[in-house]
DRENDO-1510 file (C-alpha; in Angstrom, 1 decimal, always signed):
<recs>
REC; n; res; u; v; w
REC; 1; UNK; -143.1; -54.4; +76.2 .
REC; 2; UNK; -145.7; -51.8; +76.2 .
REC; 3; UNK; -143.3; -49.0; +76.5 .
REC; 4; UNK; -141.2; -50.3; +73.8 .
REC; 5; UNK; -143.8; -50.7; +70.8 .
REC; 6; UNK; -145.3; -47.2; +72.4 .
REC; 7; UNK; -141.4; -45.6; +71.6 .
REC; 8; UNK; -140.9; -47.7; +68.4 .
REC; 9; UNK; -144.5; -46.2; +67.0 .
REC; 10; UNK; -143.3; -42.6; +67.7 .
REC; 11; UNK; -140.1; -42.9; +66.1 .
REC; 12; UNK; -142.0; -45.0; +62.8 .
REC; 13; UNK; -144.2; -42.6; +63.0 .
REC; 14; UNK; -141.7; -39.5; +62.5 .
REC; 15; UNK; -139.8; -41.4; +60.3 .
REC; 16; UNK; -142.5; -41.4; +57.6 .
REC; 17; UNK; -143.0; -37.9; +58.5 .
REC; 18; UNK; -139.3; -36.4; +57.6 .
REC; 19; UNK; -139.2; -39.2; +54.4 .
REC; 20; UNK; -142.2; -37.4; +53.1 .
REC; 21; UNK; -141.1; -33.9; +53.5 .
REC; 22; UNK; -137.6; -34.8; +52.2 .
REC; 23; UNK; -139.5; -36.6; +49.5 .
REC; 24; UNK; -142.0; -33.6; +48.8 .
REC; 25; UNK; -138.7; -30.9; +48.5 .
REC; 26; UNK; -136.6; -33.0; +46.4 .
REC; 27; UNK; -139.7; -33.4; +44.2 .
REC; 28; UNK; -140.8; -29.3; +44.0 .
REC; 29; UNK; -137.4; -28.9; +43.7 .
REC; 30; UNK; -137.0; -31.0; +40.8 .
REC; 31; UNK; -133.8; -31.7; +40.3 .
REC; 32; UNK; -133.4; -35.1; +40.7 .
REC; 33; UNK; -136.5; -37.0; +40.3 .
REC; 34; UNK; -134.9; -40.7; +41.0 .
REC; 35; UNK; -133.8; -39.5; +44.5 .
REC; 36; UNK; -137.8; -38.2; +44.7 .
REC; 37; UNK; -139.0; -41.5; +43.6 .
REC; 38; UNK; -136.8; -43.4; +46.0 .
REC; 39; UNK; -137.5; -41.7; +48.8 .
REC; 40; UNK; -141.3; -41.8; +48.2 .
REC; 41; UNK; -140.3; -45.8; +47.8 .
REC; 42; UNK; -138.9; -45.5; +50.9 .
REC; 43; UNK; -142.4; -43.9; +52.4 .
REC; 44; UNK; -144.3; -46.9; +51.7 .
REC; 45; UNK; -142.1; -48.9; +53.1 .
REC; 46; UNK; -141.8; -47.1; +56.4 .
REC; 47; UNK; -145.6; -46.6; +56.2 .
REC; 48; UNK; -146.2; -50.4; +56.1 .
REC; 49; UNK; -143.3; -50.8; +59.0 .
REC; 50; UNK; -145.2; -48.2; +61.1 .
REC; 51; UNK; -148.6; -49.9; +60.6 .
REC; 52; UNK; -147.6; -53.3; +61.5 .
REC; 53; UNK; -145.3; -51.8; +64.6 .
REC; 54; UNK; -149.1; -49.9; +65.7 .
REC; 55; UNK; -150.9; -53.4; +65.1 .
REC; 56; UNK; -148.2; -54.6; +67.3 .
REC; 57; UNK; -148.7; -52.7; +69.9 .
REC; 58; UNK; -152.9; -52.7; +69.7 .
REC; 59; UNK; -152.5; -56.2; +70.5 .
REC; 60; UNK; -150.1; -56.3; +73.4 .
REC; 61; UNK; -152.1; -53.5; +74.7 .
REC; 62; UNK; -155.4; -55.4; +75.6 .
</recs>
């Protein structure tokens, strides 16, 4: 179980990571800033989903 919340954490984590850079070009580029504003939506969310997959793990950890 360890291994699994270790991979799911990496790939949350990297998630955020590409949703925030796709975010931050659509929103220099600014062309269309509903697609900005959803993707930065979509940030959050994956932010939150990351945190609670890293309290996840923390816990099964110990």
């Amino acid at each position: 179980m360890d291994t699994v919340l270790y991979h799911a954490t990496t790939v949350a984590v990297l998630a955020v990571f590409i949703v925030l850079l796709f975010g931050l070009y659509t929103m220099i580029k600014g062309e269309n800033p509903n697609l900005s504003q959803k993707l930065m939506r979509w940030r959050v969310g994956l932010q939150f989903l990351a945190i609670l997959i890293i309290i996840a793990y923390v816990i099964v950890a110990h």
